[in-house]
C-alpha positions as CSV (number, residue, x, y, z in Angstrom):
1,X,192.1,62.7,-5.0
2,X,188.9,63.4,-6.3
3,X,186.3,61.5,-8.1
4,X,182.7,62.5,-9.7
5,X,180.2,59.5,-8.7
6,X,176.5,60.2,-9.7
7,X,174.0,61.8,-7.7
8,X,170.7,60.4,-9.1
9,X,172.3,56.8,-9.5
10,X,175.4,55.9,-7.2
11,X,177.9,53.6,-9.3
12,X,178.7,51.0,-7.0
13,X,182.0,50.6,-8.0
14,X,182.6,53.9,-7.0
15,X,180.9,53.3,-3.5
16,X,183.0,50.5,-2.9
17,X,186.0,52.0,-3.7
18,X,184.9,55.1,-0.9
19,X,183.8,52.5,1.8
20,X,187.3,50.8,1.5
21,X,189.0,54.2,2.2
22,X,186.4,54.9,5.5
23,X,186.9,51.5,6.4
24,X,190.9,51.7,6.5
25,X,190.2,55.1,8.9
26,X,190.0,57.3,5.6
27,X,188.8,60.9,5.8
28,X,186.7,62.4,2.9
29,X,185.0,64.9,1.8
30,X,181.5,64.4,0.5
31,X,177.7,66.0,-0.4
32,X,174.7,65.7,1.4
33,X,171.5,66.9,1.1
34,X,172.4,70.1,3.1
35,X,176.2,70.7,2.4
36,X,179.5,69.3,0.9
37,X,181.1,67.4,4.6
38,X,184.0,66.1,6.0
39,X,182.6,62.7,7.3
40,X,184.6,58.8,8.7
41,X,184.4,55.8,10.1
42,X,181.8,56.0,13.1
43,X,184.2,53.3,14.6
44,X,187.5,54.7,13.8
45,X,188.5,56.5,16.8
46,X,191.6,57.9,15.5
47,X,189.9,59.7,12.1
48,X,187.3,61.5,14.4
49,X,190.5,62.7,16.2
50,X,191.8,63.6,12.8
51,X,188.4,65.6,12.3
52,X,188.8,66.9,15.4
53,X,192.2,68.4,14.1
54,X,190.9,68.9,11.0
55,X,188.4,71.2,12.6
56,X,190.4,72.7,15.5
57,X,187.7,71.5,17.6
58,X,187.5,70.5,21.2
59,X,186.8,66.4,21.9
60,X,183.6,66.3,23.2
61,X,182.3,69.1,20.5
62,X,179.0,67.4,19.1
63,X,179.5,65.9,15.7
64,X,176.5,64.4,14.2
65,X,176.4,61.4,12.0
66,X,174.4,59.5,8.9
67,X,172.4,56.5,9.4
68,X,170.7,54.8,6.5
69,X,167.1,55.0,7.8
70,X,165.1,54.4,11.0
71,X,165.7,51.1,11.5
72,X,169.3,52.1,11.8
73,X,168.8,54.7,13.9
74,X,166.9,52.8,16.6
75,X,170.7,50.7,17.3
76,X,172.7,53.8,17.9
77,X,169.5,56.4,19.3
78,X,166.7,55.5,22.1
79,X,163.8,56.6,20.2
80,X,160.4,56.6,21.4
81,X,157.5,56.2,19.7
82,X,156.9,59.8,19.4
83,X,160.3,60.5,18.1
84,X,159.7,57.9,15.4
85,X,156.1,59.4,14.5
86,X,158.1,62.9,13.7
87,X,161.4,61.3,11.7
88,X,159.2,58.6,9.6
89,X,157.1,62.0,8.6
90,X,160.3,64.3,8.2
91,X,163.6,61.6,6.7
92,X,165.1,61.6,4.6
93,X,165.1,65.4,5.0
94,X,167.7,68.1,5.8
95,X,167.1,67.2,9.9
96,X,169.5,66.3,12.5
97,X,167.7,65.1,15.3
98,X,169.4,65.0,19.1
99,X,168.7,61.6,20.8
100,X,170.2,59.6,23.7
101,X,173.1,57.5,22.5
102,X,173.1,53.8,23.2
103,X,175.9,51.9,24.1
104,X,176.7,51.4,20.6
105,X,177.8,54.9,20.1
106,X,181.6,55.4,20.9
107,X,182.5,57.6,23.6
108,X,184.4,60.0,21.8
109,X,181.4,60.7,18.8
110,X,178.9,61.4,21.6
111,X,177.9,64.9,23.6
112,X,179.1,64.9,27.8
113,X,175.3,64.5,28.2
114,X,175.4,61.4,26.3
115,X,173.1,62.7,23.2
116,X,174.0,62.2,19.5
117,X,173.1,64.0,16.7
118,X,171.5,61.8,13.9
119,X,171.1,62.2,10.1
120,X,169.4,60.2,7.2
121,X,170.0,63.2,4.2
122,X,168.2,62.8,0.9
123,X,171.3,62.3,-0.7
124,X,171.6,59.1,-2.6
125,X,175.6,59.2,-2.4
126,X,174.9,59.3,1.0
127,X,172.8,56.6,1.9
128,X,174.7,54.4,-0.8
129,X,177.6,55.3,1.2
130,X,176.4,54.2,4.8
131,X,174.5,51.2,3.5
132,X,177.5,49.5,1.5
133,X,179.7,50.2,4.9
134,X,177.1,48.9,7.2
135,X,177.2,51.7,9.5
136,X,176.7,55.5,10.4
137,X,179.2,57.9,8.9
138,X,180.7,60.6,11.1
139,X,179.1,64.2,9.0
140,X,180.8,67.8,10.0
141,X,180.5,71.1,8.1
142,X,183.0,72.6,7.4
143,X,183.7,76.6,6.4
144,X,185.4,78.6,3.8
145,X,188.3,81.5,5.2
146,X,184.9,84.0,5.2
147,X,182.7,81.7,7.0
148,X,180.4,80.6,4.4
149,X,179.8,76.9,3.2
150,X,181.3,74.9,0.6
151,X,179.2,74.4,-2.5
152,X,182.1,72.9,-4.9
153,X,184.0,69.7,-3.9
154,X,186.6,70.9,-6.1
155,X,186.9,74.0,-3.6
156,X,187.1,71.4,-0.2
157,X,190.0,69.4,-2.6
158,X,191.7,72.6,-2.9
159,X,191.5,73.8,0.9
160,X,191.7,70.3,2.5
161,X,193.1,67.4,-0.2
162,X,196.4,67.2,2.0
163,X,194.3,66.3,5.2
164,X,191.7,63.9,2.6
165,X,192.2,60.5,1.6
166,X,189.3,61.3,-1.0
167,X,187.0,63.8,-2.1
168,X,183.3,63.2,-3.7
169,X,182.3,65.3,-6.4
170,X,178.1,64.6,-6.2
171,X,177.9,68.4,-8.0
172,X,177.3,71.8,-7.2
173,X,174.7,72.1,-4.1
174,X,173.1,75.2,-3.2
175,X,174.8,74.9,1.1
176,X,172.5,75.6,4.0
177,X,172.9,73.9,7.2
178,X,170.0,71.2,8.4
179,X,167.6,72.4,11.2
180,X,168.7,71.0,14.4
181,X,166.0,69.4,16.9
182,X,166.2,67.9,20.0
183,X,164.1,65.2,20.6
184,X,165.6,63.7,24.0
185,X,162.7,65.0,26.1
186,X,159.0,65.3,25.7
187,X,158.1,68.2,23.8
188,X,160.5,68.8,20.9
189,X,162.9,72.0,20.8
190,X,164.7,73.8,17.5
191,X,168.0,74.2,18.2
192,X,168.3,75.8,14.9
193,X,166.3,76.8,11.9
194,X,168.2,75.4,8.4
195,X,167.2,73.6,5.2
196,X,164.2,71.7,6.7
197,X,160.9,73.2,7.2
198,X,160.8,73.9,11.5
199,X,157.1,74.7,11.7
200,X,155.6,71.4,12.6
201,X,157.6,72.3,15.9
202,X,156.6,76.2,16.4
């Protein structure tokens, strides 16, 4: 099943009718700022599994997920203050940043170093999305058969609709992963060089 909500301005209708799919232990398919994702329930533990499937992916295989903003953040992440000083400059944005997981995190959506990998996208689906559920959403990539991203949600309906409860169409995007830093010690690190401008960091 897909169904087109707007980009600029989320109908809430619409919203509501995804959140009660992610809230039953749904899987969908959906845009962010970076790519077109497969994304869940950060407290269904048996849709991560299905991602885990989905993706032929080991368990404890980092997946990253959305907060709303940095308020948000600060219940699932420790953040210190000059972790916050660099997000409230850079989010929304195309970042994920690596933090320690609090206790709030479930076990099997953080890293064996107990890190997660945190997102607030400039994506208005997005944060309608997290905000109407009251809690992050579970964001992976996922490739086409030659390795490159998904820019149509009618192409992820194709590939995956049997393995979807629903997909978002939020309209073509142009797909490029999100630059990756780590922020869990003192002096930041790039774990990889996407979408959002790294040299702050270099």
């Amino acid at each position: 099943m897909i169904i087109s909500i707007n980009p600029k301005n989320p109908q809430p209708r619409l919203v509501r009718k995804v959140v009660e799919i992610l809230e039953r232990g749904g899987l969908i398919g959906y845009p962010t700022d970076t790519i077109y994702g497969i994304g869940c329930d950060l407290f269904q533990p048996e849709a991560i599994r299905r991602i885990h499937h989905l993706k032929k992916m080991e368990p404890k295989k980092p997946l990253s997920f959305i907060c709303a903003n940095l308020k948000d953040i600060s219940l699932y992440a420790y953040v210190s203050d000059y972790a916050y000083k660099i997000m409230k400059r850079l989010l929304p944005g195309p970042y994920t940043f690596i933090l320690k997981a609090t206790k709030l995190v479930p076990k099997i959506a953080m890293t064996k170093q107990k890190t997660v990998g945190i997102r607030v996208p400039d994506n208005k689906i997005c944060l309608a999305l997290v905000q109407a559920l009251g809690h992050p959403i579970i964001s992976t990539s996922v490739y086409k058969p030659d390795e490159t991203l998904y820019n149509d949600p009618r192409e992820i309906e194709e590939r995956f609709g049997k393995q979807l409860d629903l997909v978002i169409d939020g309209g073509i995007i142009l797909p490029e992963h999100s630059s990756i830093i780590d922020l869990t010690d003192e002096v930041p690190k790039v774990i990889r060089k996407g979408k959002g401008d790294v040299s702050l960091f270099l």
